[in-house]
C-alpha positions as a printed NumPy array, in Angstrom:
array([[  0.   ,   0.   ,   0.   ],
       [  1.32 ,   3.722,  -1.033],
       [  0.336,   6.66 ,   1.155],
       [  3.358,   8.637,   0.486],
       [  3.364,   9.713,  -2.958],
       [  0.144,   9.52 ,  -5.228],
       [ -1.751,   6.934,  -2.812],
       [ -3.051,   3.228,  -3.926],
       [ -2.254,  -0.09 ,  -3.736],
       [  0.995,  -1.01 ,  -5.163],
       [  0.504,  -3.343,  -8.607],
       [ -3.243,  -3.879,  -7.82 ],
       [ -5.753,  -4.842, -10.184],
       [ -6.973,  -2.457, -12.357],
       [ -9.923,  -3.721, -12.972],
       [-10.895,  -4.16 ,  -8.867],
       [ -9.453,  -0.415,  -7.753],
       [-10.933,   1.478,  -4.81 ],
       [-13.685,   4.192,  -4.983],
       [-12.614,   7.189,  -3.721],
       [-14.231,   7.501,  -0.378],
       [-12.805,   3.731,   0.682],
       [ -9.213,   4.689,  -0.55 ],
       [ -9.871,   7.956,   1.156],
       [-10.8  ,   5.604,   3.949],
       [ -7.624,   3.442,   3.79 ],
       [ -5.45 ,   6.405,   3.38 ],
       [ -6.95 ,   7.523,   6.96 ],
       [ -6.279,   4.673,   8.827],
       [ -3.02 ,   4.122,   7.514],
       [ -1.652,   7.75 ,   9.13 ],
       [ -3.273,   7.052,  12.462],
       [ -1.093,   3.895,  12.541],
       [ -4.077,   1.843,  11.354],
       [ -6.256,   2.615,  13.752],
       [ -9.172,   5.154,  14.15 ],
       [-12.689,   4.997,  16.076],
       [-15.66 ,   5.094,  14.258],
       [-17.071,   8.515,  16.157],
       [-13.641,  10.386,  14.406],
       [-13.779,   8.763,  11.114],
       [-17.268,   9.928,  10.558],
       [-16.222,  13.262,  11.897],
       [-13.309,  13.449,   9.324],
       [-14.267,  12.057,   6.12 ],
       [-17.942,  12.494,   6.592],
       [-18.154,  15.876,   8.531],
       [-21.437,  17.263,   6.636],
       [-23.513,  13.994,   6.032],
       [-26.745,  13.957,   8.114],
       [-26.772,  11.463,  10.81 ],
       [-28.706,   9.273,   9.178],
       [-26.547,   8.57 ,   6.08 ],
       [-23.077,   8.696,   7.703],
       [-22.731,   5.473,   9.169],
       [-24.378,   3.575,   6.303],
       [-22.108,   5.724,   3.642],
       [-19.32 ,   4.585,   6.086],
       [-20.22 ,   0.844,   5.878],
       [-20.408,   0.482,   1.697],
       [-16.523,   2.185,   1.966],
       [-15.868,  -0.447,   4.694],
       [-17.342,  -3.384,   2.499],
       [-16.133,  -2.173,  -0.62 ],
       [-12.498,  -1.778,   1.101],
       [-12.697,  -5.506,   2.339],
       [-13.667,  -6.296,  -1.201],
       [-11.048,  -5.027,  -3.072],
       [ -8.161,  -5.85 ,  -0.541],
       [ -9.039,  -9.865,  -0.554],
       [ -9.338,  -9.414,  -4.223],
       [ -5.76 ,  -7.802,  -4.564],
       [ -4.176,  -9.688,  -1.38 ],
       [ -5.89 , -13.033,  -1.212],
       [ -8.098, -14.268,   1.871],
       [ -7.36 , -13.314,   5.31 ],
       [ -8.829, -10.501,   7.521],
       [ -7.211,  -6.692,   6.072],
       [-10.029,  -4.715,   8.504],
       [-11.446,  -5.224,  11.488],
       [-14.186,  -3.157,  13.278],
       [-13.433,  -4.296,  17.48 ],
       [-15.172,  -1.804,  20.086],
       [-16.267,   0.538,  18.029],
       [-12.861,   0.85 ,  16.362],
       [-11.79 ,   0.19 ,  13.006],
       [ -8.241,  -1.525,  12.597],
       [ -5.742,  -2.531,  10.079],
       [ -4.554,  -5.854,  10.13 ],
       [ -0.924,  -4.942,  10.627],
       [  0.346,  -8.801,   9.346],
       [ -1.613,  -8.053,   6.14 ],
       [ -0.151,  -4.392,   4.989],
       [  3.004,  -3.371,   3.909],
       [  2.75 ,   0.276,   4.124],
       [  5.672,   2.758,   2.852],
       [  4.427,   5.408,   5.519],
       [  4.592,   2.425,   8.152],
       [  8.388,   1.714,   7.036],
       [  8.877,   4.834,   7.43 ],
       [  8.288,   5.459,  10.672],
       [  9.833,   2.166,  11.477],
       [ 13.433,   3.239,  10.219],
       [ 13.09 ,   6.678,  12.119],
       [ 12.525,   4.277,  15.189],
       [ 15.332,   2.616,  14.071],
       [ 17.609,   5.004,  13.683],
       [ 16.86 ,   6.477,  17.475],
       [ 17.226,   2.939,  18.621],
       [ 20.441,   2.143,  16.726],
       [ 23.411,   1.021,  18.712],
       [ 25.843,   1.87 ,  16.341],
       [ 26.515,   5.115,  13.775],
       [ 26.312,   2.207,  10.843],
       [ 22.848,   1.169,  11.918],
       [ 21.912,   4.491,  12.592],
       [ 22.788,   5.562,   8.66 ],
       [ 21.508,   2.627,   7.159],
       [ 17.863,   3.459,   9.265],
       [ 18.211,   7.285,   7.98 ],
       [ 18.475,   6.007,   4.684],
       [ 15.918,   3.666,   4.212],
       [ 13.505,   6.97 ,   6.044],
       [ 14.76 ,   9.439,   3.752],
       [ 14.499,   6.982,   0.204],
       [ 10.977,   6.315,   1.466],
       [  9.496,   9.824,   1.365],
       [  7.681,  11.38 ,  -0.985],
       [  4.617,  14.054,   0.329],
       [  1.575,  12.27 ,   2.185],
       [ -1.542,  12.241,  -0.415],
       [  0.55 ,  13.718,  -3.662],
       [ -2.743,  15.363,  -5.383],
       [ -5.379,  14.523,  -2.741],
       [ -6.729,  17.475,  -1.125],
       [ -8.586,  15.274,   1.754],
       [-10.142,  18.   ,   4.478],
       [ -8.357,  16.43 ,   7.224],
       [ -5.146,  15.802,   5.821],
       [ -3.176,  18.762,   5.674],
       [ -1.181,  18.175,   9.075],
       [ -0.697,  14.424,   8.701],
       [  1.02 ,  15.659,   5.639],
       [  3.087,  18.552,   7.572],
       [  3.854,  16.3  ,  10.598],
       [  5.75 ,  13.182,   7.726],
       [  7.096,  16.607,   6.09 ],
       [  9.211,  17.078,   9.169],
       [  9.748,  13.694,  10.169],
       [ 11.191,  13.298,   6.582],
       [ 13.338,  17.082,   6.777],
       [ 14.3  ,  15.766,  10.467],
       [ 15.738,  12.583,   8.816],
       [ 17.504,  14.014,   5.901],
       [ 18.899,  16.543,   8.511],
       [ 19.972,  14.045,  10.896],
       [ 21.449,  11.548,   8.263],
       [ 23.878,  14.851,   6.799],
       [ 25.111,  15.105,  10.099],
       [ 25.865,  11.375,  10.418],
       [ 27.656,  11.947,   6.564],
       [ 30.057,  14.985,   8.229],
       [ 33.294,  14.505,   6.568],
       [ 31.784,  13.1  ,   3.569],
       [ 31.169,  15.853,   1.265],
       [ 29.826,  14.161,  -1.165],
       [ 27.748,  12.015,   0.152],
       [ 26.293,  14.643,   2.369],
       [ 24.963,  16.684,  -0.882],
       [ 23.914,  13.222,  -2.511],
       [ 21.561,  13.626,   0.281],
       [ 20.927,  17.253,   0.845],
       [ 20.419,  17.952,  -3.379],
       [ 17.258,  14.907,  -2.753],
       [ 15.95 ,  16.769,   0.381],
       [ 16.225,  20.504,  -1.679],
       [ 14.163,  18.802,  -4.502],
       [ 11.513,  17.705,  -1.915],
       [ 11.545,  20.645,   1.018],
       [ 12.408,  23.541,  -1.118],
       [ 12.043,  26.048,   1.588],
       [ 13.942,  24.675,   4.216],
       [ 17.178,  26.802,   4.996],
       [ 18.711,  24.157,   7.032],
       [ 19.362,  21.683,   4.249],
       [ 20.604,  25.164,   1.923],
       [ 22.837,  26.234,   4.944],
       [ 24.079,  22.677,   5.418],
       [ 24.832,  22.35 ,   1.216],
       [ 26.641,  25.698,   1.433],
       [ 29.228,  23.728,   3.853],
       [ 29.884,  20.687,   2.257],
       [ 29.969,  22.883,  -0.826],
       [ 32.713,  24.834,   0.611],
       [ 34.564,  21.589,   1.524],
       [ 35.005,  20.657,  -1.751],
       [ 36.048,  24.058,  -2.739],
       [ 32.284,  24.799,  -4.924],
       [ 32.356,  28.534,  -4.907],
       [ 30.022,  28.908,  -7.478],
       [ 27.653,  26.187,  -6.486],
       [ 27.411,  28.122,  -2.804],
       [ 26.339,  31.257,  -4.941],
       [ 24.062,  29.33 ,  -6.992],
       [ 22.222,  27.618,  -3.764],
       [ 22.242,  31.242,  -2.49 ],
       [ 20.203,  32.323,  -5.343],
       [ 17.879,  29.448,  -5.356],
       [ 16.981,  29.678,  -1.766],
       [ 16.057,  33.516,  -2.087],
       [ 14.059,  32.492,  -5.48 ],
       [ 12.084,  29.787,  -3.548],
       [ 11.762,  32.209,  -0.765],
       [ 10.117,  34.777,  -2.609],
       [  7.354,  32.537,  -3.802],
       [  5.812,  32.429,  -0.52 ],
       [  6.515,  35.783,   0.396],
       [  9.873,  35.437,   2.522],
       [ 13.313,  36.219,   2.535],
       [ 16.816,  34.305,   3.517],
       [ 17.346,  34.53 ,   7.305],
       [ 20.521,  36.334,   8.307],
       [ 22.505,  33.579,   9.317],
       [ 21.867,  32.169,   6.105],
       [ 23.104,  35.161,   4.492],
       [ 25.914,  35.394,   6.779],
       [ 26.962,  31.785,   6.14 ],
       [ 27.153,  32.377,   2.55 ],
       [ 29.293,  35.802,   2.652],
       [ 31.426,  33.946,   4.774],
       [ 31.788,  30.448,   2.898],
       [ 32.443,  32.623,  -0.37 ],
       [ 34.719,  34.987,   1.397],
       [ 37.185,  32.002,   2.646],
       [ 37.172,  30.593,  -0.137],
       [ 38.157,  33.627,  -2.404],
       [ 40.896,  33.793,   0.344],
       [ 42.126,  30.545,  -0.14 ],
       [ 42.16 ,  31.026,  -3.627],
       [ 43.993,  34.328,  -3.392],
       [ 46.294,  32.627,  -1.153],
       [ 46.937,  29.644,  -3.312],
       [ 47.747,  31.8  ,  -6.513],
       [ 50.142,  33.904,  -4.587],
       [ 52.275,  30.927,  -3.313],
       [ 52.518,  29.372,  -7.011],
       [ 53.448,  32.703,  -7.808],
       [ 56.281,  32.962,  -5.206],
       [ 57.5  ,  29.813,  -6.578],
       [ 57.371,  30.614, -10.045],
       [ 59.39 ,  33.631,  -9.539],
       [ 61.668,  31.705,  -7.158],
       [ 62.06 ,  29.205, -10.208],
       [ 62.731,  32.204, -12.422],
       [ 65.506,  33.33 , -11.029]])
């Protein structure tokens, strides 16, 4: 099953697909960790149906839901409905939002810095945003709160990468593409830039952080800005200072 990203289930049948409101449905559950009671899915999904309607509406998504999952995953039990509760069968679903939150466990759990990258990684390959294209009423901050478990990951996995310029912006060029206003990840690309000596490229992120900025109506912070002037100003420096020693050695050649 795909939450993150344009939602559905993963090489299903086209033929036996989900209506909207049960994939709507699935979708729901799956954020809430595959559980939600009946009282706050009605009040979600169903906010302006009258009494009357809501809980039949909600049991033709239920049995349509049921329907299509044994026809995609075989026999077995995908939903059940205990205490006024409706549940996800958690033996039954492989979820990429679920292994997603399972590496980020991982990674605070890990007992080594090996384990602890190899968890960040498999977190930050899984995102993409919640519901790509579904404009659900209640789903805006599910969608923030993966957002910045997702920037929290790619964050946390450059620092693991210090030292490793390279890999670092491997990551941090990914995260840019997917959180394009979030100055940490430009600040941290502007020093692993500078490691490798990318004056240019730190000029260039500079640019494309006060671009993306300005579509929403915001600037750089200062310590971005001061980051920046400072990056390109030791580097210039170094530069300088490398020209003028082949220089002194060309002219000590020389004569």
């Amino acid at each position: 099953m795909r939450v993150l990203g344009i939602p559905g289930i993963v090489d299903g049948d086209p033929q036996r697909s989900l209506h909207a409101k049960s994939l709507e449905l699935l979708v729901y559950l799956a954020v809430r960790d595959g559980s939600a009671s009946t009282e706050a899915i009605l009040d979600d999904l169903l906010p302006d149906a009258p009494a009357s309607k809501a809980v039949h509406r909600l049991h033709t998504y239920v049995s349509d839901l049921r329907g299509v999952l044994r026809d995609n995953g075989g026999p077995g039990t995908y939903l059940t409905h205990p205490h006024r509760r409706y549940e996800l069968n958690p033996e039954r679903f492989d979820i990429d939002l679920w292994r997603m939150r399972a590496a980020i466990r991982a990674a605070d759990a890990a007992g080594s810095k090996l384990e602890r990258v190899a968890a960040l990684r498999r977190a930050v390959d899984t995102y993409p945003p919640l519901g790509e294209g579904r404009e659900y009423e209640w789903l805006e901050p599910y969608r923030e709160t993966v957002r910045h478990d997702a920037l929290d990951a790619a964050v946390a996995l450059a620092e693991e990468l210090a030292g490793q310029p390279t890999e670092q912006l491997a990551v941090l060029d990914a995260a840019i593409s997917q959180h394009p206003y979030a100055e940490q990840l430009y600040q941290a690309a502007m020093r692993a830039r500078a490691q490798l000596g990318h004056l240019d490229a730190i000029r260039a992120l500079r640019r494309t952080l006060t671009r993306r900025l300005a579509e929403i109506d915001a600037e750089p912070a200062d310590d971005t800005l001061a980051l920046a002037d400072q990056l390109t100003a030791d580097l210039r420096r170094s530069g300088q200072d490398a020209r003028t020693r082949s220089s002194a050695r060309t002219d000590g050649a020389s004569a």
